[in-house]
C-alpha positions, 0 to 999 in steps of 0.5 A, a space after each residue: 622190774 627195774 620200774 617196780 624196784 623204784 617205786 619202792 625204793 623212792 619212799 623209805 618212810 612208807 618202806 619202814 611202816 610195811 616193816 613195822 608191821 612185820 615187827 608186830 610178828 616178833 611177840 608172837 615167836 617169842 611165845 611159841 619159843 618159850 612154850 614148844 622151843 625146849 621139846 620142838 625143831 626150832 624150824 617148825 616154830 620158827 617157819 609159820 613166823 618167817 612165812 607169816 611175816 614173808 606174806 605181811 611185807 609182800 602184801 605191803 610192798 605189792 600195794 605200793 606197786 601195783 596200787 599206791 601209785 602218785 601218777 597213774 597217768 604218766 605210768 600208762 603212758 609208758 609204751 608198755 603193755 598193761 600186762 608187761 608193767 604188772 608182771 615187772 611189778 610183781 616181779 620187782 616185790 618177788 625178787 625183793 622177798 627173796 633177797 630178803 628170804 635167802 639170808 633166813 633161809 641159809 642160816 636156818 639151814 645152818 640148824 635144819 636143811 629140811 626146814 630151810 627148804 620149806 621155810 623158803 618155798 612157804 615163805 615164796 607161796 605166801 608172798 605170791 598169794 599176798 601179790 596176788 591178792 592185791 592184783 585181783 582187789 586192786 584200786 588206785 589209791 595215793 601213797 599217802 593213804 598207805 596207814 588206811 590200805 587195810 580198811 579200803 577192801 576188807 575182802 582183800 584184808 580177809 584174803 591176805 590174811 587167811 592166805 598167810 595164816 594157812 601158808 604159815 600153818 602148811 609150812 609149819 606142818 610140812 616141817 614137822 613131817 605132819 600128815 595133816 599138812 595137806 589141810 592148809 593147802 586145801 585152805 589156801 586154795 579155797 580162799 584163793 578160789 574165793 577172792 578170784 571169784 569175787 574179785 572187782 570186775 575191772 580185774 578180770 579185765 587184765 
């Protein structure tokens, strides 16, 4: 885990552009605020953002370690197992998200338990949906053509992104005690379904 933290964390500038996409979620919130916030718990608007912007940084961080990597030679020299150094990589970008998750998570709890709790667990599904994606697609590239990763499989782009759009939409109607809730889950399994299916063969290898 250790391993994964520090291919992360060697390279800030790469860091800042996986958050910058986050950023790009902020427009979004401010309209849904000034459209439902007045008549609406502020976790179901605030939910399908946090969970959203949860899955972006997670894709983005889990191409940095599984796929953007300098010296794929050097790293399979390792005396390590192919499954073991995925599993630390995995697991460094997951305990990264919910560092970063537990501060939301408790001062949303300050306004709504309920919501805190199902912002957390939604945001947790996104971010391993988003990982998983990335294992199932991934491709040896340099850290340098990290700006490109989004054109370089657009099954994955497609897959990352559905599967952040129904984790937010489930989360966000989990929140508001909806019936119809169980309606993104059908659609984050089907496309997780889907992307193992067509998943590159050197995948279902490992």
């Amino acid at each position: 885990m250790l391993v994964g933290i520090k291919l992360i964390a060697r390279d800030p500038w790469l860091v800042s552009q996986t958050l910058m996409q986050v950023l790009y979620l902020i427009p979004p919130a401010v309209m849904l605020w000034v459209s439902f916030g007045e008549n609406t718990e502020i976790s179901v608007i605030v939910a399908p953002v946090i969970v959203m912007a949860v899955g972006q940084l997670a894709g983005g961080l889990a191409w940095l370690t599984i796929s953007g990597e300098d010296a794929p030679d050097l790293i399979l020299t390792a005396p390590i197992s192919v499954f073991t150094r995925l599993w630390a990589k995995v697991l460094s970008v997951l305990t990264i998200i919910a560092v970063v998750m537990l501060p939301v998570a408790l001062s949303l709890a300050l306004l709504s338990l309920w919501g805190a709790v199902v912002t957390f667990i939604g945001a947790m599904i996104a971010a391993a949906s988003a990982i998983l994606v990335q294992l199932w697609f991934r491709a040896q590239a340099k850290r340098t053509t990290f700006r490109r990763r989004q054109v370089a499989s657009k099954a994955s782009t497609l897959a990352e992104a559905a599967a952040s759009i129904a984790c937010a939409a489930g989360t966000a109607l989990i929140a508001a005690g909806s019936p119809l809730a169980f309606l993104p889950v059908v659609l984050l399994l089907i496309v997780l379904t889907t992307s193992w299916s067509i998943r590159p063969k050197h995948s279902a290898k490992t």
